[in-house]
C-alpha positions in Angstrom: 156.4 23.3 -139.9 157.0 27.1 -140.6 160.4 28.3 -140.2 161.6 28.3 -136.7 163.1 31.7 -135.1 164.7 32.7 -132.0 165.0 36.2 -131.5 168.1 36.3 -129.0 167.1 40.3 -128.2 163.8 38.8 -126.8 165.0 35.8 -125.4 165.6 35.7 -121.6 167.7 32.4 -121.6 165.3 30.7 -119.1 165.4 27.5 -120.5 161.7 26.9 -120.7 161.3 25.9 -124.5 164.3 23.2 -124.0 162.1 21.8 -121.3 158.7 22.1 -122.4 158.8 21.0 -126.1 157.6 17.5 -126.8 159.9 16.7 -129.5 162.6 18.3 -128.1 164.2 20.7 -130.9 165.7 22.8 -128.4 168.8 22.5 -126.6 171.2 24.3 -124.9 175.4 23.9 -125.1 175.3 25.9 -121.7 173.3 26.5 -118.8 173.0 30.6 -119.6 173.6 30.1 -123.7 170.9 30.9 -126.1 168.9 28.2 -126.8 169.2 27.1 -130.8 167.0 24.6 -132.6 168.4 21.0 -133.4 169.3 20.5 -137.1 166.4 18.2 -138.4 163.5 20.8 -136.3 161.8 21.4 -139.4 161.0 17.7 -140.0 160.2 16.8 -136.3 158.5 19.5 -134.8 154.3 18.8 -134.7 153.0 22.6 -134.8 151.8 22.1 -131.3 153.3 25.8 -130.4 153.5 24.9 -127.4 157.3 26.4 -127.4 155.2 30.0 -128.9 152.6 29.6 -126.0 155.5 28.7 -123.0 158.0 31.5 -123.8 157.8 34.4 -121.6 159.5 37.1 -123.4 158.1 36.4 -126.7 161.2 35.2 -128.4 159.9 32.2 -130.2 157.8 31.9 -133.7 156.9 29.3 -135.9 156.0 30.7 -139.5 153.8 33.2 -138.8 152.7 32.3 -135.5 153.5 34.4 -132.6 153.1 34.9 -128.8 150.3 36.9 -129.9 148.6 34.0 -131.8 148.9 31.6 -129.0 146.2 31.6 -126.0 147.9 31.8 -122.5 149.3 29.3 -120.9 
């Protein structure tokens, strides 16, 4: 796995990377909080970028893949 960023001045705080990742690296300490990545993510996570592809505003990236890279959802 590339290194996994959050860019909180994209992020929108919806929620939807806590719910739609399959290994679940996200969670959230409060319902409106900024999402963060659990500690171990970079040994989990399978490159699916399915987090990427999901997020509406754009916030997520994995290495060097972006929104951009992924194909819509």
């Amino acid at each position: 796995m590339g290194k996994l960023l959050i860019d909180t001045t994209k992020c929108n705080r919806d929620g939807i990377c806590v719910a739609i990742c399959p290994a679940k690296l996200f969670e959230r300490k409060e319902k409106d909080s900024f999402p963060t990545h659990v500690s171990d993510a970079a040994t989990i996570c399978i490159d699916c970028y399915h987090c990427v592809a999901a997020c509406p505003s754009g916030a997520l990236t994995i290495g060097e893949v972006g929104a951009q890279e992924c194909d819509p959802l």
